[in-house]
C-alpha positions, 0 to 999 in steps of 0.5 A, spaced: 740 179 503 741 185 508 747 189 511 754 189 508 751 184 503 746 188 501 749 194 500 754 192 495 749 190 491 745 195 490 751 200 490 758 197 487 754 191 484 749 197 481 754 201 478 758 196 475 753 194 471 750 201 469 757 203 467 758 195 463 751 197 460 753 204 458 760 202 454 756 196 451 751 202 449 756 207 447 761 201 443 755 199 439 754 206 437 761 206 435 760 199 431 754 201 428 758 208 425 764 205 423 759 200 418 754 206 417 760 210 415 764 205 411 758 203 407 756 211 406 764 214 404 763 208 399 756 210 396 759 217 396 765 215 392 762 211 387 756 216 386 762 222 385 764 218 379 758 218 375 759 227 375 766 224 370 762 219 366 757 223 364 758 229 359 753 236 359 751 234 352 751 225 352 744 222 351 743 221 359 739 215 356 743 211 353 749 213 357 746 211 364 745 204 360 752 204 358 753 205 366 749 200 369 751 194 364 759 197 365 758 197 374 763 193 377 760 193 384 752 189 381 753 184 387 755 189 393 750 195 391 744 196 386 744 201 381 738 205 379 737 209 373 731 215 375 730 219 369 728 227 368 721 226 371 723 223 376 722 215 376 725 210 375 726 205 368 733 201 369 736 198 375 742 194 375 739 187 376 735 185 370 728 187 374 723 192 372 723 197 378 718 196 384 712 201 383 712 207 389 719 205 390 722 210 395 727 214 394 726 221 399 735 221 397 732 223 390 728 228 393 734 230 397 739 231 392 734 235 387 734 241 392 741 240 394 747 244 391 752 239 389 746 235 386 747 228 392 742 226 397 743 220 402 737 216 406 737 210 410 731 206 411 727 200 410 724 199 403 717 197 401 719 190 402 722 191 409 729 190 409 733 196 412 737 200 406 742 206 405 741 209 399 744 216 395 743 218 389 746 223 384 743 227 380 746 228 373 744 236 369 745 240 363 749 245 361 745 250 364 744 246 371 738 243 369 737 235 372 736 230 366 735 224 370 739 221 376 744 215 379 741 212 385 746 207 389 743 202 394 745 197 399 742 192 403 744 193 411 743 186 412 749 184 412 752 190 416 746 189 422 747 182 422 756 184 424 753 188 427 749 184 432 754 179 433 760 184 435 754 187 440 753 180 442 760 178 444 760 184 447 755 183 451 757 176 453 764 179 455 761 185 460 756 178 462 762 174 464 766 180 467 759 181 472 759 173 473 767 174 475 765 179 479 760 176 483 764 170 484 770 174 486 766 179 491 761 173 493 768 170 497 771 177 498 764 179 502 764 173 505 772 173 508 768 179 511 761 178 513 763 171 516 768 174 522 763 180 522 758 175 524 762 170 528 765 177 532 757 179 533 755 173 536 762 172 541 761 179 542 754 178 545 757 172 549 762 177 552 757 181 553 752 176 557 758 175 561 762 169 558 769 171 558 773 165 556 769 166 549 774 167 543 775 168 536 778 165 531 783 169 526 782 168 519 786 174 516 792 177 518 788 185 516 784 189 519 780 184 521 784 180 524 786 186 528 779 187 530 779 179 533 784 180 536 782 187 540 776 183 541 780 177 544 784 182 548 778 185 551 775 179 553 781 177 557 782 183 561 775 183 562 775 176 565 781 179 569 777 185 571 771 180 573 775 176 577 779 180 581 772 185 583 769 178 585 775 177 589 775 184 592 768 182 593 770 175 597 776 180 600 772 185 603 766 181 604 771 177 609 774 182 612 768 185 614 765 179 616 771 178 621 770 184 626 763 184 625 763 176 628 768 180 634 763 185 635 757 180 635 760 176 639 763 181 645 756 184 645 751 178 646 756 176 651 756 183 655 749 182 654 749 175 658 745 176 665 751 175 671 755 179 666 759 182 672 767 181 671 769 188 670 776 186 666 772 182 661 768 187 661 773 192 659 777 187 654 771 186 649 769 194 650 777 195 648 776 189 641 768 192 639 772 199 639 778 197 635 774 192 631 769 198 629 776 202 628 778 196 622 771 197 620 770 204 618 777 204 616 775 198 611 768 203 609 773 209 608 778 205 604 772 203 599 769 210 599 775 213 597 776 208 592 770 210 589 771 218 590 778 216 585 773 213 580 770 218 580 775 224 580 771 227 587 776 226 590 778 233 594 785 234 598 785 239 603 792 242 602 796 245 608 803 247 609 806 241 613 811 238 616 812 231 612 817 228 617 811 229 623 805 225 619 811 220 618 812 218 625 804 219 627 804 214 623 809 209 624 808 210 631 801 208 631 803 201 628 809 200 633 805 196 638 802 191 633 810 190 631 811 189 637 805 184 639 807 180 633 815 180 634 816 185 628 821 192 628 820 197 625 826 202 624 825 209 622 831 213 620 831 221 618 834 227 619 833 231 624 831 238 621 824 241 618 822 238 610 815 242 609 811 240 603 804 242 601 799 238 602 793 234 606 796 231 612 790 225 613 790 223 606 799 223 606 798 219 614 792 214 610 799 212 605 803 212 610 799 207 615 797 204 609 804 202 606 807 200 613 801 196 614 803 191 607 810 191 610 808 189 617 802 183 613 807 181 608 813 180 614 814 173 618 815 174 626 822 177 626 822 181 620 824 189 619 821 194 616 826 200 615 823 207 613 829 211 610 828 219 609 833 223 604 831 229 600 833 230 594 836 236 590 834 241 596 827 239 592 824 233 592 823 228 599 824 221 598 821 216 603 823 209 602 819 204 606 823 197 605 821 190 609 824 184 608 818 179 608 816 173 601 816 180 596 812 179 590 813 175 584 815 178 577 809 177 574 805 181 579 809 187 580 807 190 575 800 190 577 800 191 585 797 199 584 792 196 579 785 196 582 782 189 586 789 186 584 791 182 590 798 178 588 797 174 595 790 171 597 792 168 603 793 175 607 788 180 608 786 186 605 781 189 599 786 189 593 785 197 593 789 200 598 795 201 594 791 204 589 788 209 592 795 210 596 797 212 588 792 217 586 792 220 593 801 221 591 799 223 584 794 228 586 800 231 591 804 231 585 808 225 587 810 217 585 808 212 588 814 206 585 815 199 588 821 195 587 821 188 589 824 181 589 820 175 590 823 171 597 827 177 599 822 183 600 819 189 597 822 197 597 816 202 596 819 209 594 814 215 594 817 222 592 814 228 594 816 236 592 818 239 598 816 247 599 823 251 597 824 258 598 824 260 591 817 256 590 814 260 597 815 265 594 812 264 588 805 263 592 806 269 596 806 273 590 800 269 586 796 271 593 799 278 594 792 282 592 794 286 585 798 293 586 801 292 593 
């Protein structure tokens, strides 16, 4: 036996059987009283009587005769007659007394002041008695002899045994009950904890389809199905970081091959066509563009991860950045016959914040709308403000959209709803973070087979807000 077992028996089991044994012992003092005590009250009962039948100037002799032949009680108790000197000459049986017999209750009740004495013990023969005895006087106080009453405690012991005995086999069949109980309460225990051990090591050597049965709808159960949860979003988690591996792994590879390619045939000898030469220098630029686009989409991925990543915050003009940005994925609309529209009003909207990180999102978002259009598709770029405080730029396409039950994970990390069109799976995770960090939302809104709206809110520089920092820069006392 080890662990939860083992401790139940030395602790709960334990103390169960301490406490049984401890009432076991107390009941049987009780047992053993209430029998002492009622056998006592009865000898001291009967001993006060001989005080009546014995008057100061009878003839003890002859009356202690008179007494014992008289005594209702011969079969329960033995009557012993002691005379002035202290022995024995008459007992309630017919039989002489026993030769050095003891009877320390005598010598007790000589030196008492009510004249009684009380013992209990086993007599010459062995057998466990109680005895008292009353010590009869004379006018003037002085003993004239004595009654000694004695009864065997055989009978009592053996009551008494039996009551301890039905005791003891009650506490032995309530300990038998609660091993049996607590076996099965601590096996419902120990046989999940075990079977949650063993699954949660094939989780953890990578085995994500493992899971545990149910046994009980308590606390245990809602372990399981934690476990079982847990298990499924770490399959879903493995899963798309392996195909965020196979996606970037693809879309590195791809200008790569581009690269390599242009750059063994300009190292072919008689190399001399200047317009090739000019085409593959303009493909290794760009591919090395996409490539290092491709780096720093991970490293800033990585930079979120870690909580690293810094902004450098500016007073800008929204509006600039956005049309940068649309106007440096126009051409690539119009090589593959799509139209982006761009509608915003003509006036200044200052925000605070990092120009290149809010170009990165918008690049980024237009980027998906253009990839998830087909030839003639549009996608619509719209600014409002909101409230004289808000700015509010929706970029809507109306390309296959996105299913409902990929919506509500597209900003999650790895999560690609599409595997056939390229990208890593973290652009729109970091486009999040990065409008979070600007103080910001990043929502998407989309109906599969009709297109896609993404919505991003910023705070817009109010006057009231400039203010504000002006006077939390102002140096104190100016």
């Amino acid at each position: 036996m080890k662990g939860i077992t083992k401790r139940w028996v030395f602790n709960t089991f334990g103390v169960i059987l301490i406490v049984l044994c401890v009432l076991i012992l107390g009941f049987s003092m009780v047992v053993q009283n209430y029998y002492y005590n009622g056998i006592f009250r009865t000898l001291s009962g009967r001993s006060s009587e001989v005080v009546n039948f014995f008057s100061d100037d009878s003839d003890f002799p002859e009356m202690a005769r008179e007494y014992v032949e008289n005594f209702p009680d011969k079969e329960l108790m033995e009557l012993i007659v002691i005379d002035k000197n202290g022995d024995p000459v008459l007992t309630s049986t017919g039989f002489p007394p026993e030769d050095g017999l003891k009877m320390p209750d005598y010598h007790s009740a000589l030196i008492s002041k009510d004249h009684f004495g009380d013992w209990h013990g086993k007599n010459s023969s062995g057998e466990n008695v109680m005895a008292v005895t009353r010590v009869i006087t004379d006018r003037n106080d002085d003993p004239v002899g004595g009654i000694r009453y004695v009864v065997s405690l055989e009978e009592s012991d053996r009551r008494i045994f039996i009551a301890i005995s039905a005791l003891c086999l009650v506490g032995i069949l309530i300990m038998f009950f609660i091993f049996i109980s607590s076996t099965y309460f601590l096996g419902s225990i120990v046989r999940p904890v075990r079977e949650i051990t063993a699954t949660a090591k094939r989780i953890a050597e990578g085995d994500f389809n493992a899971r545990i049965d149910k046994f009980y709808d308590d606390e245990i159960g809602d372990l399981c199905d934690t476990i079982n949860y847990m298990a499924g979003e770490l399959g879903t988690a493995d899963k798309m970081k392996n195909d965020f591996i196979s996606s970037v792994s693809h879309e590195l590879r791809t200008p790569l091959t581009a690269i390599k390619g242009w750059a063994e045939t300009m190292q072919l000898d008689g190399f001399q066509d200047r317009a090739t030469l000019e085409k593959g220098m303009r493909i290794i630029i760009k591919e090395t563009e996409r490539l290092n686009g491709i780096v720093e989409e991970v490293l800033d991925f990585s930079r979120i991860q870690q909580d690293r990543m810094v902004l450098i915050m500016d007073k800008i003009d929204i509006l600039a950045e956005l049309d940068e940005s649309i106007y440096m994925q126009r051409e690539r609309a119009n090589t593959e016959n799509k139209h982006i529209i761009f509608e915003a009003p003509d006036l200044l909207i200052p925000v605070l914040g990092d120009r290149n990180r809010l170009r990165q999102v918008f690049i980024n978002i237009i980027d998906n709308a253009l990839k998830y259009c087909s030839s003639g598709g549009e996608v619509n770029v719209k600014v409002e403000i909101e409230n004289e405080e808000r700015v509010v730029i929706t970029i809507a396409d109306n390309g296959c959209g996105i299913s409902a039950d990929d919506l509500p994970k597209v900003k999650q990390k790895f999560y690609k709803a599409n595997q056939t069109v390229r990208g890593s799976g973290i652009g729109l995770a970091v486009a999040d973070e990065i409008v979070r960090l600007h103080k910001g939302t990043l929502d998407i809104d989309s109906i599969e087979n009709v297109g896609t709206t993404v919505t991003i809110t910023i705070p817009m520089i109010t006057e009231n807000a400039q203010r504000s920092e002006e006077a939390e820069a102002a140096p104190e006392g100016t």
